[in-house]
Backbone as CSV, one residue per row, in Angstrom:
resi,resn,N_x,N_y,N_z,CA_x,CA_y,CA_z,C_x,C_y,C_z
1,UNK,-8.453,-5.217,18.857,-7.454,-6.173,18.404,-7.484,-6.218,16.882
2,UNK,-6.399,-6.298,16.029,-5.835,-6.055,14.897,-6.214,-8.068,14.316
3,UNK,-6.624,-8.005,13.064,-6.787,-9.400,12.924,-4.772,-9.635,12.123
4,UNK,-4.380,-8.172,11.775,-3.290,-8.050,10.490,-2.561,-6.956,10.844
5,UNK,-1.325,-6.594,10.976,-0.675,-5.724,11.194,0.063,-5.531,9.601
6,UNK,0.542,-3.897,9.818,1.402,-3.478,8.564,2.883,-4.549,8.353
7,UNK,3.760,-4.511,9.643,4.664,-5.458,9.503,4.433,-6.963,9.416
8,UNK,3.057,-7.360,9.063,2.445,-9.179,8.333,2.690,-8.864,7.042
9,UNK,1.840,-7.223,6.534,1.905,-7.555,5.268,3.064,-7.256,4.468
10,UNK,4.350,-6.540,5.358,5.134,-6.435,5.003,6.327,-7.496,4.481
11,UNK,5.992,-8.722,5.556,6.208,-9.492,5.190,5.551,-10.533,4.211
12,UNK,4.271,-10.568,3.905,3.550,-11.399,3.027,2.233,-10.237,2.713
13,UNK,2.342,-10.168,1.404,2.902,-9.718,-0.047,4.033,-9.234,-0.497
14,UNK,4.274,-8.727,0.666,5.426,-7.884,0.253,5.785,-6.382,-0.045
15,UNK,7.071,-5.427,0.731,6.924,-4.257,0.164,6.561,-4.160,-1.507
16,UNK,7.500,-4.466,-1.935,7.534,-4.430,-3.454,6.505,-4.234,-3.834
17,UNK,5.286,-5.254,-4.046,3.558,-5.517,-4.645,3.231,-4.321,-4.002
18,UNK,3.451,-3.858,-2.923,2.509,-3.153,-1.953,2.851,-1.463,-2.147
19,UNK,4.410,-1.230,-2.548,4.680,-0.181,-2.854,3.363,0.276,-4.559
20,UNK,3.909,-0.506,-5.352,3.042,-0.720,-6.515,1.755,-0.519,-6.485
21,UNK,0.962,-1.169,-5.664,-0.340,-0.856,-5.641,-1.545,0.335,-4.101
22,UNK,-0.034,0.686,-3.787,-0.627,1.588,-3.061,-0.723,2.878,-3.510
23,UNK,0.368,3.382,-4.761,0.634,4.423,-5.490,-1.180,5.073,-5.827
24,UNK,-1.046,6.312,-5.513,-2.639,6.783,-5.867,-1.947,7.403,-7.442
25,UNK,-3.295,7.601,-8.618,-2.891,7.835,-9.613,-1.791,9.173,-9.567
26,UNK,-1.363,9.436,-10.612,-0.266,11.325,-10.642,0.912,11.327,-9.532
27,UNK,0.737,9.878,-8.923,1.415,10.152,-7.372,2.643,9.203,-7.847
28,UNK,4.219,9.629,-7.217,5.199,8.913,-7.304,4.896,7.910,-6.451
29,UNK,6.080,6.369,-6.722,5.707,5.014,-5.997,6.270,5.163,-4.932
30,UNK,6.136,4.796,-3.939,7.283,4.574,-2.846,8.377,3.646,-2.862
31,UNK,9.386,3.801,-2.303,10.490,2.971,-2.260,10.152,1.468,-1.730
32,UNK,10.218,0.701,-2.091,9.807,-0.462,-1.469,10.919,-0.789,0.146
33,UNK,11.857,-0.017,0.108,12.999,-0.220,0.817,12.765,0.993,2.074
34,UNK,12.058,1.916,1.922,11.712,2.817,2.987,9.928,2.426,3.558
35,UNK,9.395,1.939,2.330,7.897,1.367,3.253,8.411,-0.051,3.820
36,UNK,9.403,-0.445,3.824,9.555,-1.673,4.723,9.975,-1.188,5.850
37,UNK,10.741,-0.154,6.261,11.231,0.629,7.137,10.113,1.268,7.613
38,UNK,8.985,1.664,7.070,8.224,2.140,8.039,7.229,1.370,8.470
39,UNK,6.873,0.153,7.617,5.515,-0.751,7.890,6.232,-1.446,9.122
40,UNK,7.587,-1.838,9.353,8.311,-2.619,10.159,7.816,-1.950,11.677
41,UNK,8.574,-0.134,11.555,8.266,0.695,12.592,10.050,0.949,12.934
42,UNK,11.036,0.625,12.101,12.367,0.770,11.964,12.247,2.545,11.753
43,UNK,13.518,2.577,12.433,14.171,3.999,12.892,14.501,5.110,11.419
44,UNK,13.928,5.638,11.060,13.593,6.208,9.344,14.612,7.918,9.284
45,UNK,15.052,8.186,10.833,15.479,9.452,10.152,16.837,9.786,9.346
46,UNK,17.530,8.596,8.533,18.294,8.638,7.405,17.380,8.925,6.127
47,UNK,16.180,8.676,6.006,14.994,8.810,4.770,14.915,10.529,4.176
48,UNK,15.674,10.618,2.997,14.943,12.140,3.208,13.028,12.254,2.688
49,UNK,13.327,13.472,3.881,11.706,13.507,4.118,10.686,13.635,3.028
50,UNK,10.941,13.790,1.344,10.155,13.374,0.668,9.983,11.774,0.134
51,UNK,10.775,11.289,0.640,10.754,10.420,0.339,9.952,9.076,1.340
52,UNK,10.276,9.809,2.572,9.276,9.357,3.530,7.888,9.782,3.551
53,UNK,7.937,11.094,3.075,6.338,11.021,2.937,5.561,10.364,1.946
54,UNK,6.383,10.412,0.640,5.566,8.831,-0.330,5.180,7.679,0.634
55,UNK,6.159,7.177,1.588,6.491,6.048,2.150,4.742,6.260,3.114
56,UNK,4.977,7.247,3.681,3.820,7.237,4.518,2.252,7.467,4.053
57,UNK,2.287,8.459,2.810,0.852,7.868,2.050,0.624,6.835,1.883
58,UNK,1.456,5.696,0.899,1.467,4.486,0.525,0.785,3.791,2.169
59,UNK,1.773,4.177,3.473,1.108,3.023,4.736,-0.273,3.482,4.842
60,UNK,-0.595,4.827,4.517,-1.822,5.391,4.933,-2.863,4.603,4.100
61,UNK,-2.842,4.497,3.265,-4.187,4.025,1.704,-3.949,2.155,2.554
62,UNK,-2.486,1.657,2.828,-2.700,0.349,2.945,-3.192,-0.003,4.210
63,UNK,-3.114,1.157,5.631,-3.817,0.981,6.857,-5.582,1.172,6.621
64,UNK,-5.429,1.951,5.502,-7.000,2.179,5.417,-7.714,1.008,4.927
65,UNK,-7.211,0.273,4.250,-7.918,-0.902,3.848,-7.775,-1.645,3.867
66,UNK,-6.884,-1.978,5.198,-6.739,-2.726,6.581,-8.094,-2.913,7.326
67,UNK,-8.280,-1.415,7.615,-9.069,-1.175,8.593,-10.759,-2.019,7.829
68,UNK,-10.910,-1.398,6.695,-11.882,-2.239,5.991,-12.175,-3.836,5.987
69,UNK,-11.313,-4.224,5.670,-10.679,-5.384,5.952,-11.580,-5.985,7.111
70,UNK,-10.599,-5.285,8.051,-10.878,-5.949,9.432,-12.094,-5.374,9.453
71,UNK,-13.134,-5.049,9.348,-15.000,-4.486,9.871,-15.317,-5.670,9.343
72,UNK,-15.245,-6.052,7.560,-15.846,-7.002,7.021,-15.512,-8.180,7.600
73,UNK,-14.535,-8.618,7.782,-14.158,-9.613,8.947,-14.874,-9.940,10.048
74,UNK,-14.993,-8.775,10.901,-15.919,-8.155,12.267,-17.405,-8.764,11.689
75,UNK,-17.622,-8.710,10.875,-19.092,-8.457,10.904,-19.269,-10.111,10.326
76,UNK,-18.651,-10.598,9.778,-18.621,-11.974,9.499,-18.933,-12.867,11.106
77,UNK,-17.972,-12.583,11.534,-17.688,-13.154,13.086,-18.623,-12.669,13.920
78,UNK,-19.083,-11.712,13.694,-20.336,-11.225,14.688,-21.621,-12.072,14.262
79,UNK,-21.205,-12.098,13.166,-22.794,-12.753,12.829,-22.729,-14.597,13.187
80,UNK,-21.530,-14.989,12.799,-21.124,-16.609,13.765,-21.461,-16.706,14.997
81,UNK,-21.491,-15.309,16.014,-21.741,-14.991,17.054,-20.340,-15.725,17.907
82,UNK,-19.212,-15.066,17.184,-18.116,-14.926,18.419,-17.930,-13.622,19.114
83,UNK,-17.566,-13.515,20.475,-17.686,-12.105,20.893,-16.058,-11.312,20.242
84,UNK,-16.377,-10.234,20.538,-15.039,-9.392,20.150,-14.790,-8.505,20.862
85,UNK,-13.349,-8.084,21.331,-12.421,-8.427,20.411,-12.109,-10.201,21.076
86,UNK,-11.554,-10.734,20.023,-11.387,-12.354,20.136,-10.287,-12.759,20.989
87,UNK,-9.874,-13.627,22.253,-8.913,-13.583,22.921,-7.678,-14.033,22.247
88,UNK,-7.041,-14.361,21.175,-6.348,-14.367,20.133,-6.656,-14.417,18.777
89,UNK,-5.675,-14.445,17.738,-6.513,-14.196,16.765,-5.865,-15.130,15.864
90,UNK,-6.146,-16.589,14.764,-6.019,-17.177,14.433,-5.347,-17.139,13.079
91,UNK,-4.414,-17.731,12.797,-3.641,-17.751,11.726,-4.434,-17.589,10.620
92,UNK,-5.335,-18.421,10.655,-6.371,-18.849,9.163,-7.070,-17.309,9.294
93,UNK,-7.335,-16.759,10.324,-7.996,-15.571,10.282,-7.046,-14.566,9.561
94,UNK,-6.121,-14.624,10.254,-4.959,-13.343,9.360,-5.147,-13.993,8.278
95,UNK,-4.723,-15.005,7.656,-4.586,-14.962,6.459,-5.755,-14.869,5.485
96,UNK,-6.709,-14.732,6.173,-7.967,-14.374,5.139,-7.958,-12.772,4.966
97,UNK,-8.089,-12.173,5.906,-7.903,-10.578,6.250,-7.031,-10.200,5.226
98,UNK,-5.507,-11.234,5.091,-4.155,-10.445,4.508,-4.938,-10.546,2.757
99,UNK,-5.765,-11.875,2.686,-6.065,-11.888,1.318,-7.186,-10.529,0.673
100,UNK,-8.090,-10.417,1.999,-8.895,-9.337,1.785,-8.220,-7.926,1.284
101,UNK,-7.707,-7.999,2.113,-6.304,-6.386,1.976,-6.043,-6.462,0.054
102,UNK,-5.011,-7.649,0.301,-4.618,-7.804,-1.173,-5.021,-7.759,-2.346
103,UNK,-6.437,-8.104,-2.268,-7.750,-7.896,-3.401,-8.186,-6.575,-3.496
104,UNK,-8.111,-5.427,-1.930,-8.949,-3.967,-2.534,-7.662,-3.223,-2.917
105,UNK,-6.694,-3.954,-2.461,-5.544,-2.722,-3.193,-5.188,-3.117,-4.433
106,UNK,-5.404,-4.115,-4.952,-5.710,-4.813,-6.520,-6.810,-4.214,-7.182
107,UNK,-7.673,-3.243,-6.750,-8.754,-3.050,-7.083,-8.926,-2.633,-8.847
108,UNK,-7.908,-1.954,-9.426,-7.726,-1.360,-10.033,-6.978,-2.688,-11.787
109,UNK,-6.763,-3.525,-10.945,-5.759,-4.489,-11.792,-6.802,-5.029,-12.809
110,UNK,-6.030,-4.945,-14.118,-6.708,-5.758,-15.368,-6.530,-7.356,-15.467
111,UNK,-7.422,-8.352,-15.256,-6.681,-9.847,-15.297,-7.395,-10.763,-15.510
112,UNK,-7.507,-12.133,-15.719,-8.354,-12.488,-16.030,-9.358,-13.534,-14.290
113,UNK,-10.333,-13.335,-14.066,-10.388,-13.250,-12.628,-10.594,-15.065,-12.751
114,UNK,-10.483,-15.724,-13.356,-11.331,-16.882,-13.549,-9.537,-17.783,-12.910
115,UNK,-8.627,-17.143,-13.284,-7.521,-17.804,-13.047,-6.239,-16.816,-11.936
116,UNK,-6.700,-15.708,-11.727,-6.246,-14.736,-11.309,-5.933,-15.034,-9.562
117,UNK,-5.096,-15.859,-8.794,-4.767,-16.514,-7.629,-5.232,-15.013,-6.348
118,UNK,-4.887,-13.759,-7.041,-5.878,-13.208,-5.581,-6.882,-12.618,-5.970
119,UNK,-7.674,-13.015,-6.756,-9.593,-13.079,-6.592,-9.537,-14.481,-5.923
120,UNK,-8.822,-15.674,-6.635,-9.392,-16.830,-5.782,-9.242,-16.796,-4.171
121,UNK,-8.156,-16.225,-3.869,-7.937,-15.891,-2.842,-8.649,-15.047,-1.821
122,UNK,-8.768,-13.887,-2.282,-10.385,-13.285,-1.756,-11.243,-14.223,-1.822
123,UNK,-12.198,-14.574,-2.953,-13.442,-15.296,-2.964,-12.994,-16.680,-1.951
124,UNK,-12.011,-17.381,-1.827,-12.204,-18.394,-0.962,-12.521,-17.669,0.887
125,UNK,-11.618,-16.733,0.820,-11.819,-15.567,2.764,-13.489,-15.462,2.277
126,UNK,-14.166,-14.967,1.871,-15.293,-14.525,1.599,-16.408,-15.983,1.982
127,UNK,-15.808,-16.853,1.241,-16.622,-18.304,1.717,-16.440,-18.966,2.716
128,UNK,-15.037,-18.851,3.184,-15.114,-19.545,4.565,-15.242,-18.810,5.436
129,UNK,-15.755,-17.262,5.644,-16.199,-16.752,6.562,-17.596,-16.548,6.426
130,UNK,-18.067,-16.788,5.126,-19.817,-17.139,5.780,-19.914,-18.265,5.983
131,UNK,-19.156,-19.084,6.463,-19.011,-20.568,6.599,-19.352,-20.765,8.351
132,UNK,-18.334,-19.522,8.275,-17.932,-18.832,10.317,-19.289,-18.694,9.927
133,UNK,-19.853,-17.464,9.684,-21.017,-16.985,9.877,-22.045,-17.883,10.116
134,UNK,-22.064,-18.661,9.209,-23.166,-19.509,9.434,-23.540,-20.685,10.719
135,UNK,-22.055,-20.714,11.086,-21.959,-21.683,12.027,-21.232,-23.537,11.578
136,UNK,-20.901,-23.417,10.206,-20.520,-24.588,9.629,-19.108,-24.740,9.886
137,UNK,-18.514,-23.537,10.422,-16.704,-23.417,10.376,-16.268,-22.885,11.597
138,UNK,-15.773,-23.680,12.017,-15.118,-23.184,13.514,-13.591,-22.586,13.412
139,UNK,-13.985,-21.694,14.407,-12.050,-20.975,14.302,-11.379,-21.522,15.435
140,UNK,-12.321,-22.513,16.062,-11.617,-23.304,17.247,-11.004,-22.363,18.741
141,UNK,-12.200,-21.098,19.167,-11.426,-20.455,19.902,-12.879,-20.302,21.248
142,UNK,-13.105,-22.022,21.447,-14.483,-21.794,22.293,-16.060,-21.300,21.727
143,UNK,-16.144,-21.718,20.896,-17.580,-21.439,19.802,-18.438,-21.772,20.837
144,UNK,-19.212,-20.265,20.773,-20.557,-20.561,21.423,-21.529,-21.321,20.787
145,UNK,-21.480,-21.545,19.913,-22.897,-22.272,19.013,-22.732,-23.024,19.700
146,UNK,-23.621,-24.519,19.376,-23.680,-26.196,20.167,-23.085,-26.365,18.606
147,UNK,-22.516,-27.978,18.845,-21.944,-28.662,17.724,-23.344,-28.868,16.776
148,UNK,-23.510,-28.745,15.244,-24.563,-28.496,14.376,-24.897,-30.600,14.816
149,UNK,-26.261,-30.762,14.297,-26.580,-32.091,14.250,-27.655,-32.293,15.391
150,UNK,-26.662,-32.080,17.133,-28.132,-32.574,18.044,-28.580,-33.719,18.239
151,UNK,-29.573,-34.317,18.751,-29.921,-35.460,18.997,-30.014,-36.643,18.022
152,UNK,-29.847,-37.527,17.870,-29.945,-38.561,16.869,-31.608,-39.018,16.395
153,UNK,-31.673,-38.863,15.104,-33.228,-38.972,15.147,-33.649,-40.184,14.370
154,UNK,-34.498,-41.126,14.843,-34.805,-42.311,14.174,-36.383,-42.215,13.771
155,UNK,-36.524,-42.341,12.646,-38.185,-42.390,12.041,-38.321,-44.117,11.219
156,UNK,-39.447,-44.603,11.985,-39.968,-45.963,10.683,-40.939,-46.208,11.343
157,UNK,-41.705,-47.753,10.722,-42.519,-48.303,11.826,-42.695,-48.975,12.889
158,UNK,-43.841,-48.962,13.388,-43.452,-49.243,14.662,-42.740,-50.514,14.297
159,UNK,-42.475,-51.147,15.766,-42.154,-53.006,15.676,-42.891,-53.706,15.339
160,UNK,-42.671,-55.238,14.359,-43.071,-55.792,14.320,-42.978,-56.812,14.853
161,UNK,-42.115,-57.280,15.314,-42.258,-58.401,16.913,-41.736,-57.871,17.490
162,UNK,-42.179,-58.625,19.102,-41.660,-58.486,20.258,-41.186,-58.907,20.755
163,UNK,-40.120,-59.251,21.853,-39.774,-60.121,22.682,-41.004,-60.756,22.939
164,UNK,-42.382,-60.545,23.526,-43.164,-61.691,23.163,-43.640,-62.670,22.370
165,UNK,-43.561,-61.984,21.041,-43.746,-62.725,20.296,-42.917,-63.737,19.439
166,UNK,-41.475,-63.047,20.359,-40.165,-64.087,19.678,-40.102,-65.212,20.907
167,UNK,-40.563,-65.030,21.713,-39.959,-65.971,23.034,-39.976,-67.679,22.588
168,UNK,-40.628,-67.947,21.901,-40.967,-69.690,21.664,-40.146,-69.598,20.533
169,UNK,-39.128,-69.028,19.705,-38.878,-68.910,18.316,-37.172,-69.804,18.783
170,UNK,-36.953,-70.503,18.105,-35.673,-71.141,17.686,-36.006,-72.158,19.078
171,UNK,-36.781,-72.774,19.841,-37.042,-73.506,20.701,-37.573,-74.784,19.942
């Protein structure tokens, strides 16, 4: 099971960003208008075929680090100890995955990271999945852990009266 499909991110980031940063160096960009046509899975044989094959490197570099994506994900959640593959897969989850994606194909970008909205964006997926991991963050899909906390625990000294020793009191 896919936490992110090509036609999510086609829709959020966007061809455009995605044409842009999928370009390998020396390499022409792809059309943002034919990788939407193919990330979609729309009917392409009006495309001439060089132009589809930009289209299809570009899906290739962005399925690949998809696929990355989704392990580091995997291995987050494995370690929360949810089983996999997960019987659906949670919005908040895609959208951490889509942020993951968005950060290694940024890999290359000059910016300043302190204000830069997808490092924060990565670094927040990154924290709330050792959050999963740890057991502090639920994805709400039947968590095997027990709820964190457990029995209620009271420590002091012992009593100092008793019902015996109160019994004659306000008499």
């Amino acid at each position: 099971m896919t936490f992110i499909t090509l036609a999510d991110l086609a829709e959020r980031p966007g061809t455009v960003e995605l044409a842009q940063v999928a370009q390998q160096p020396g390499e022409p960009v792809a059309s943002p208008a034919v990788l939407a046509m193919l990330m979609r899975g729309e009917d392409m044989s009006a495309v001439p075929e060089a132009e589809a094959n930009v289209a299809r490197a570009a899906a290739e570099r962005i399925s690949d680090v998809m696929e990355e994506a989704q392990a580091l994900a995997e291995g987050y959640l494995r370690q929360g100890g949810y089983p996999l593959p997960l019987p659906r897969v949670p919005l908040i989850l895609k959208g951490w995955t889509r942020a993951i994606v968005r950060y290694r194909l940024h890999a290359h970008r000059l910016s300043d990271e302190k204000s830069d909205p997808i490092v924060r964006d990565y670094r927040d997926a990154l924290n709330l999945l050792g959050l999963v991991a740890a057991g502090k963050f639920s994805l709400g899909l039947g968590d095997t852990r027990p709820p964190a906390g457990g029995r209620p625990a009271v420590s002091g000294p012992g009593r100092t009266f008793s019902m015996d020793s109160l019994r004659d009191y306000g008499k």
